[in-house]
Residue frames as qw, qx, qy, qz and C-alpha x, y, z in Angstrom:
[[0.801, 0.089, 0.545, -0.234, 3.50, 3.73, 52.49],
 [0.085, -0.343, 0.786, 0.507, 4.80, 1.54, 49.84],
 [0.654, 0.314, -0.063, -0.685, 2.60, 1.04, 46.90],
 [0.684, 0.340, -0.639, -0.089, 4.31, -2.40, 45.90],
 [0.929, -0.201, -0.163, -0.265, 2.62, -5.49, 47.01],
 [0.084, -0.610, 0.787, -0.044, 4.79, -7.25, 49.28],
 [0.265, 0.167, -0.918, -0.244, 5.36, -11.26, 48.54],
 [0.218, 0.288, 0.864, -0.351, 2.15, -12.37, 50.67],
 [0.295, 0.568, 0.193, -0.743, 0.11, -9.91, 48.70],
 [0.268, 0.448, -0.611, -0.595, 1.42, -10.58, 45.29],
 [0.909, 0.285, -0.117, -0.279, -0.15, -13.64, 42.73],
 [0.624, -0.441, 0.527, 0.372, 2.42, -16.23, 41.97],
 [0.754, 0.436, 0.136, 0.473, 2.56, -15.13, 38.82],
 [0.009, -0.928, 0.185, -0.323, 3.66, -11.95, 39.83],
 [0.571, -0.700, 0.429, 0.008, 5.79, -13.46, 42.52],
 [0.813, -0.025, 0.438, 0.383, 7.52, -16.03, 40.08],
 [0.305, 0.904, 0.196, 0.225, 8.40, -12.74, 38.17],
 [0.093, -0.944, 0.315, -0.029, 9.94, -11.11, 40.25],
 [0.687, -0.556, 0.435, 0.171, 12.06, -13.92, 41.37],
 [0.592, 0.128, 0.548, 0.577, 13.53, -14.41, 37.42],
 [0.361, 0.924, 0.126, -0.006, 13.39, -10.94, 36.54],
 [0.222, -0.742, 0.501, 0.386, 17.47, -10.46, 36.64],
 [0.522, 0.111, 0.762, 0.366, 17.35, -14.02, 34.45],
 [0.410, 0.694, 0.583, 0.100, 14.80, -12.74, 32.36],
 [0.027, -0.965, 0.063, 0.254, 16.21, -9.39, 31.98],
 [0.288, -0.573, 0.657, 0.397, 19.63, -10.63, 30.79],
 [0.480, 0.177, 0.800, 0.312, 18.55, -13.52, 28.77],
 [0.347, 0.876, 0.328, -0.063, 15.89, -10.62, 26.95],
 [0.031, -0.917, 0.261, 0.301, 18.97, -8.22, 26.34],
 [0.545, -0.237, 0.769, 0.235, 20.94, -11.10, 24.91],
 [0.494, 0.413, 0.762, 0.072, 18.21, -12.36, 22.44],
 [0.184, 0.949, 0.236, -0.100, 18.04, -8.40, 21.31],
 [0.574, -0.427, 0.247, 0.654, 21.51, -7.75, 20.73],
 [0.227, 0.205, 0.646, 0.699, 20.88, -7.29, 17.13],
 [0.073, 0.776, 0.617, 0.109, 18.44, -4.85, 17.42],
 [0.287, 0.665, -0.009, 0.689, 18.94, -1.42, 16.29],
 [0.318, 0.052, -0.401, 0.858, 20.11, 0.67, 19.22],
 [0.315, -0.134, 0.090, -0.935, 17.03, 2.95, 18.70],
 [0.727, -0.259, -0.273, -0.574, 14.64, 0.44, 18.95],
 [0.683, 0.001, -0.730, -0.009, 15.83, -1.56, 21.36],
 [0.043, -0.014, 0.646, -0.762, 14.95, -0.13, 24.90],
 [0.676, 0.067, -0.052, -0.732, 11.25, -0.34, 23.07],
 [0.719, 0.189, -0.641, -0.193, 12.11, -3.98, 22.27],
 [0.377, 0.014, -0.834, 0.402, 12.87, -5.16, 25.89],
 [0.363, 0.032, 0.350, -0.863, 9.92, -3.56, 26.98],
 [0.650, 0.203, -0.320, -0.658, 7.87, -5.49, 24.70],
 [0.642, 0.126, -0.756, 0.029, 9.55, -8.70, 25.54],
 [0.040, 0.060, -0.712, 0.699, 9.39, -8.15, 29.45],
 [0.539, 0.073, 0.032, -0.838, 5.84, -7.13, 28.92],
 [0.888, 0.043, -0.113, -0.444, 5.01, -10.66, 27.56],
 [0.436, 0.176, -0.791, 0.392, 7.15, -12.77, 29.73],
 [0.193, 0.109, 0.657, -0.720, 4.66, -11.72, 32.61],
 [0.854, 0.162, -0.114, -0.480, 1.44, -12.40, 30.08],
 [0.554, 0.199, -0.769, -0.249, 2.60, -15.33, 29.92],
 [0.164, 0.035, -0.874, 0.456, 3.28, -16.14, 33.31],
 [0.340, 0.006, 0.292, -0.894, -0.23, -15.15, 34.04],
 [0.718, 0.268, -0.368, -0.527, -1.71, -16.62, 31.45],
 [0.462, 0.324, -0.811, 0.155, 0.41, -19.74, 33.17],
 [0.054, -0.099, 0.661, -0.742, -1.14, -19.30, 36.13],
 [0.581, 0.117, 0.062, -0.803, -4.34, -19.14, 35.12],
 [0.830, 0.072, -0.474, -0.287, -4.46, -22.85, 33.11],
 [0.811, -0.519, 0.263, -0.069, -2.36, -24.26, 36.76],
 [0.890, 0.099, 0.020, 0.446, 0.88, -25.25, 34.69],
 [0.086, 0.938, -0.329, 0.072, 3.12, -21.97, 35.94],
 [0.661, -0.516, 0.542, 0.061, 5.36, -24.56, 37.76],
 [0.828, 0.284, 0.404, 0.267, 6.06, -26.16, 34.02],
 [0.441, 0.847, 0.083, 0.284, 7.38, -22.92, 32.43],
 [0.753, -0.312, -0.101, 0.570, 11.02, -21.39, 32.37],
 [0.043, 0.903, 0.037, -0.426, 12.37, -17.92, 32.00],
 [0.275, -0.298, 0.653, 0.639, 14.58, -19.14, 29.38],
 [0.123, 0.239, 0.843, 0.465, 11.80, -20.52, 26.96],
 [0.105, -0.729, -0.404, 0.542, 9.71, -17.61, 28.04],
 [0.174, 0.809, -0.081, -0.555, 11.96, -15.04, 26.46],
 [0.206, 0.014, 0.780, 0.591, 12.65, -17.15, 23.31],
 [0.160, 0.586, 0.784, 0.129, 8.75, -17.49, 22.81],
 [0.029, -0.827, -0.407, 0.387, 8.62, -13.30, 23.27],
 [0.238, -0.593, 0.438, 0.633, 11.48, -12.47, 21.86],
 [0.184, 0.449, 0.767, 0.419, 9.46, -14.70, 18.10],
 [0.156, 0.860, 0.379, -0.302, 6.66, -12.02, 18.89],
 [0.038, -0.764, 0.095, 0.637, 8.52, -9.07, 19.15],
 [0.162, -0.286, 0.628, 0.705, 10.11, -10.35, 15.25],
 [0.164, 0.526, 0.797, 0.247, 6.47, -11.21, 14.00],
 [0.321, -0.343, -0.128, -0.873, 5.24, -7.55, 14.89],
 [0.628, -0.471, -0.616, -0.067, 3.20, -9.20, 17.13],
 [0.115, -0.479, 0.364, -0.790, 2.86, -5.80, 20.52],
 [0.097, -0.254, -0.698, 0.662, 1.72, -6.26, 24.09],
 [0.205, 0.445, 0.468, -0.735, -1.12, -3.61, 23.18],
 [0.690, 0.519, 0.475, -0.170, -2.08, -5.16, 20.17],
 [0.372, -0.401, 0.542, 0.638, -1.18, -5.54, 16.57],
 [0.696, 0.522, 0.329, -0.368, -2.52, -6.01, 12.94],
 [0.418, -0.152, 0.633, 0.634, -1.03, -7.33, 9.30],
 [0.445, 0.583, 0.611, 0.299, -3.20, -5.55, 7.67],
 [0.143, 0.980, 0.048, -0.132, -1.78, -1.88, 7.84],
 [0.612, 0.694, -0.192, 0.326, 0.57, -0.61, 5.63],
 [0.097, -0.776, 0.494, -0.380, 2.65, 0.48, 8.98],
 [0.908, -0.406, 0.074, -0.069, 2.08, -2.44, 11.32],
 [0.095, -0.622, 0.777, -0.025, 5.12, -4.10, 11.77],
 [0.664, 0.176, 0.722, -0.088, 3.27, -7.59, 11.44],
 [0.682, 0.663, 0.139, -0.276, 2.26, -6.48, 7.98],
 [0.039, 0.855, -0.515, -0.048, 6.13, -5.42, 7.45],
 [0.422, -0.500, 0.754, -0.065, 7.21, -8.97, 8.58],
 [0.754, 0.345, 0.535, -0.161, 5.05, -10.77, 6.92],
 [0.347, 0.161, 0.710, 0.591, 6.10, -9.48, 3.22],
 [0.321, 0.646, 0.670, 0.176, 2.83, -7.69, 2.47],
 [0.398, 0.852, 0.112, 0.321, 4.43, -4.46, 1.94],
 [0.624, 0.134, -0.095, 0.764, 7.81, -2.36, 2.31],
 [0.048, -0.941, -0.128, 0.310, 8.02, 1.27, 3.97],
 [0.613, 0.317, 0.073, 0.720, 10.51, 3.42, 1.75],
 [0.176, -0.571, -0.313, 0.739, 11.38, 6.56, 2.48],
 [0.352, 0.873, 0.123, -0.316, 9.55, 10.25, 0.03],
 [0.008, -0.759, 0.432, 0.487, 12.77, 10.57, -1.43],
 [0.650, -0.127, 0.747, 0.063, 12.69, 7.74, -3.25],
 [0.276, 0.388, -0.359, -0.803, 13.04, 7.25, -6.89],
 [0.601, 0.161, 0.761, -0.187, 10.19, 5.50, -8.83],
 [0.095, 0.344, 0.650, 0.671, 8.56, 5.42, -12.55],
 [0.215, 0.272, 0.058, -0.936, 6.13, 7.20, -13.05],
 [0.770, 0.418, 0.444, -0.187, 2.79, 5.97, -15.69],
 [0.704, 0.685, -0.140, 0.125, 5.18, 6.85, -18.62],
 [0.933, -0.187, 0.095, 0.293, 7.92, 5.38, -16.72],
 [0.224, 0.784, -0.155, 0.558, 9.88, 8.22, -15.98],
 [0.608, -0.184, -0.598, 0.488, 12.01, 8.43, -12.80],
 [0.307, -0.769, -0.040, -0.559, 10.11, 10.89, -10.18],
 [0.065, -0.098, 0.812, -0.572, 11.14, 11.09, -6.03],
 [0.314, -0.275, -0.908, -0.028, 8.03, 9.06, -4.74],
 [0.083, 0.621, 0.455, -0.632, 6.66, 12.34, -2.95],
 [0.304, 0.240, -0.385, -0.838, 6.00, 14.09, -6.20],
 [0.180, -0.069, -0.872, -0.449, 4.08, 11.12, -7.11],
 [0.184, -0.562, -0.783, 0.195, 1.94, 10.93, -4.47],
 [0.196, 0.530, 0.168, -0.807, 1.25, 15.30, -4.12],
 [0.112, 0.071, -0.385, -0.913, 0.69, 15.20, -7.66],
 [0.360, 0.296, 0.880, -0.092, -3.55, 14.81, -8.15],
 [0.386, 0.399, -0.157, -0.817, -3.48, 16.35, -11.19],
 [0.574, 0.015, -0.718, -0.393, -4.22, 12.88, -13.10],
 [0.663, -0.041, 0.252, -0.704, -7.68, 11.56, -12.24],
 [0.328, 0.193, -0.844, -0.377, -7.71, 7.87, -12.55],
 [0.408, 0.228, 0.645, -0.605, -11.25, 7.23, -11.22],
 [0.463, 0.198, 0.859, 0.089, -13.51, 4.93, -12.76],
 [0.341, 0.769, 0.538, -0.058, -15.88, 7.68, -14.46],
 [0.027, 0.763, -0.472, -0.440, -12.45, 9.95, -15.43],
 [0.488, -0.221, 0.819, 0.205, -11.51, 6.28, -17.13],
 [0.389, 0.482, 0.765, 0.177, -14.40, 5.98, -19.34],
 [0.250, 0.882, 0.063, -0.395, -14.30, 9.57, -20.15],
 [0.204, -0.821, 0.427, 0.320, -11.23, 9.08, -21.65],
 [0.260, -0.062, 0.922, 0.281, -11.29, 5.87, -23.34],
 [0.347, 0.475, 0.808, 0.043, -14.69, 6.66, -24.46],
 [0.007, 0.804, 0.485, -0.343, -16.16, 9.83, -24.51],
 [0.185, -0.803, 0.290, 0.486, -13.35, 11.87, -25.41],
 [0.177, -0.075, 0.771, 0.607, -12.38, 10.20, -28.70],
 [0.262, 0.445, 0.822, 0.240, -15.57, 10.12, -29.82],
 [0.045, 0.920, 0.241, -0.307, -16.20, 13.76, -29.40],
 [0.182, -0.638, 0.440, 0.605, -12.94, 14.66, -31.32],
 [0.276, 0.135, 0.793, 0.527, -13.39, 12.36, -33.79],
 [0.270, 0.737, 0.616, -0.063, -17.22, 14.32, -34.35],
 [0.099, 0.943, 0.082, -0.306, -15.43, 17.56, -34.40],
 [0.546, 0.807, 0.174, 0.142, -13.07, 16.93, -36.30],
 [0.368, -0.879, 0.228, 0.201, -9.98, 17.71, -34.53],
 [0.559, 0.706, -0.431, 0.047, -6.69, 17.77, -36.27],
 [0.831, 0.005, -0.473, 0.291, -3.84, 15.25, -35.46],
 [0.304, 0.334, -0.399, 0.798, -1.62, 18.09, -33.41],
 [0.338, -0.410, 0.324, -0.783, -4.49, 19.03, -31.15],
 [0.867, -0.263, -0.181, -0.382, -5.16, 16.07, -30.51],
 [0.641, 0.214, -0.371, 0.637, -1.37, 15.09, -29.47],
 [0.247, -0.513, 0.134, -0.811, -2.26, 18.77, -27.51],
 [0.756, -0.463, 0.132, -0.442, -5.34, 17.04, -25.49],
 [0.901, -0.266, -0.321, 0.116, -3.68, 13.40, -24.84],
 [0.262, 0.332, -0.361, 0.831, -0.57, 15.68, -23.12],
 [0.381, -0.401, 0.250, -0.795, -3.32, 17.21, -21.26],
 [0.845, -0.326, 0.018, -0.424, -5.46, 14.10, -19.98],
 [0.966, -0.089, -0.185, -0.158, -2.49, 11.66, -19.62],
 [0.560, 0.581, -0.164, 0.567, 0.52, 13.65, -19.19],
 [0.471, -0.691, -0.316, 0.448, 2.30, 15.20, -15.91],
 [0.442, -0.050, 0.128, 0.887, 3.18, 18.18, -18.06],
 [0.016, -0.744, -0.660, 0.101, -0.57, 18.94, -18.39],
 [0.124, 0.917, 0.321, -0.201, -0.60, 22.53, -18.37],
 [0.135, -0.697, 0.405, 0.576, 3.19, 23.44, -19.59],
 [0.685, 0.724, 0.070, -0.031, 2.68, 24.35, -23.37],
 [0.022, -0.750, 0.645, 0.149, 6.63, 24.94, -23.71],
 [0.004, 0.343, -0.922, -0.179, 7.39, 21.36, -23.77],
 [0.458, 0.570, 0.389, -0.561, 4.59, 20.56, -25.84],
 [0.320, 0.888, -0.229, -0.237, 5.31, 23.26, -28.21],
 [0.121, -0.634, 0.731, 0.220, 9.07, 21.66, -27.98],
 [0.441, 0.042, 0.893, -0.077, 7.60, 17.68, -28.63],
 [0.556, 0.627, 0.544, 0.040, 5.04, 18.95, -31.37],
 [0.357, 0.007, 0.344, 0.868, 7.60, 21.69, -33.15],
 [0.011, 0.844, 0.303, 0.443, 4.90, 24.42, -33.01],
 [0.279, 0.266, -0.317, 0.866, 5.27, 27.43, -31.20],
 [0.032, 0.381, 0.803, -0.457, 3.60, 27.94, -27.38],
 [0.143, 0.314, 0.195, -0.918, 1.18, 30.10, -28.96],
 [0.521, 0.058, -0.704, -0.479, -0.09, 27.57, -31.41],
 [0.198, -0.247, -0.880, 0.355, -0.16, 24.88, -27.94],
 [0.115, 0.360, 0.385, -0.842, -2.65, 28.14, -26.68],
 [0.372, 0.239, -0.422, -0.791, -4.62, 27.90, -29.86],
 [0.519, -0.127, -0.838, -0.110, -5.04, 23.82, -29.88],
 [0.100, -0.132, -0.789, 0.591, -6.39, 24.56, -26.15],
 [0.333, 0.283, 0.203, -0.876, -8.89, 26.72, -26.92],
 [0.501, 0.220, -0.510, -0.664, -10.25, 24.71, -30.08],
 [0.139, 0.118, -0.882, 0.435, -10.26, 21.97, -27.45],
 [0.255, 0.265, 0.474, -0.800, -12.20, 23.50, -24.84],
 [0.424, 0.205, -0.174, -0.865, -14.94, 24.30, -27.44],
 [0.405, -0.060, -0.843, -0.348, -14.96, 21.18, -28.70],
 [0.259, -0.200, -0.873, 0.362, -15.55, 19.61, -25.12],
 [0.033, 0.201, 0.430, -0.879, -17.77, 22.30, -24.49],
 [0.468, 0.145, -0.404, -0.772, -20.46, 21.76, -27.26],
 [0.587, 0.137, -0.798, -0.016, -20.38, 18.38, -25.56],
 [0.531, -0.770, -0.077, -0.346, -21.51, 19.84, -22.18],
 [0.874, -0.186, -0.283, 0.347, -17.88, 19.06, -21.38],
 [0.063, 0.978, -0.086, 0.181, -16.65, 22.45, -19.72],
 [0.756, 0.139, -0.457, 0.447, -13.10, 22.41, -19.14],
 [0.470, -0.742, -0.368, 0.305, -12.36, 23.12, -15.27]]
């Protein structure tokens, strides 16, 4: 037994389908030429897919007789470049393709080079693995607030302080070498200014992790 409705069975949108699916099929493959290779058996799927919403959707308000498979797959073939899917869509993720069209942001690929916060060039996956710098609201005000005002009580010297802003603002953070190299001391001095640090922050109930 055949599972596929024969022409008494079928809707007429379904039946005015079938009968302009070779049109529709050509005139969709046309309209897509320019579409990568890889995406474009996904792209005539998408456009077929809403060439028959429509026709339904034609059927349904009584004006299918008004509609053509030509101005069909123009009107699907706009979707498919708006991001606009058959099983839905959104401009408001960072992936969507709607979002993509629209302008409201760019995919790049990891390898990419960007600045950095001290505008240095990093690949764009380092940036994002690195969470050694904390830039949460209550890390913010530690830093701009807290943290100077506790050195300045104890008294820290100019180098260990050069020492901590490395440490709280720096992606070299824990390598004393190049430090040591940037403040002309030697890494065992960098291992000194850490410890006199700590203490400070620690007298401050700031333990360091």
């Amino acid at each position: 037994m055949s599972a596929i409705p024969s022409l008494a069975q079928q809707s007429p949108a379904h039946t005015w389908f079938m009968q302009n699916l070779t049109e529709i099929q050509s005139r969709s493959r046309a309209c897509l030429s320019r579409v990568p290779s890889r995406f474009r058996d996904d792209a005539m799927a998408e456009v077929i897919a809403n060439v028959f919403k429509a026709s339904v959707s034609a059927q349904r308000r009584g004006v299918l007789a008004r509609i053509t498979p030509f101005r069909c797959v123009l009107y699907a073939v706009k979707q498919y470049h708006q991001g606009r899917r058959m099983a839905g869509y959104t401009s408001t993720d960072v992936m969507s393709e709607a979002a993509q069209a629209k302008g409201r942001c760019t995919v790049v690929p990891l390898s990419t080079i960007v600045p950095d916060e001290n505008k240095r060039p990093m690949p764009l996956s380092e940036t994002l693995a690195d969470q050694r710098q904390d830039n949460s609201p209550p890390e913010q005000v530690r830093r701009n607030m807290d943290y100077p005002e506790i050195l300045e009580r104890e008294q820290v010297g100019y180098k260990a302080r050069r020492v901590f802003a490395h440490l709280t603002e720096d992606r070299t953070l824990g390598c004393g070498m190049a430090i040591a190299r940037e403040l002309r001391v030697s890494p065992g001095r960098i291992c000194q200014f850490k410890q006199q640090l700590a203490q400070a922050l620690a007298r401050h109930d700031y333990a360091t992790a």
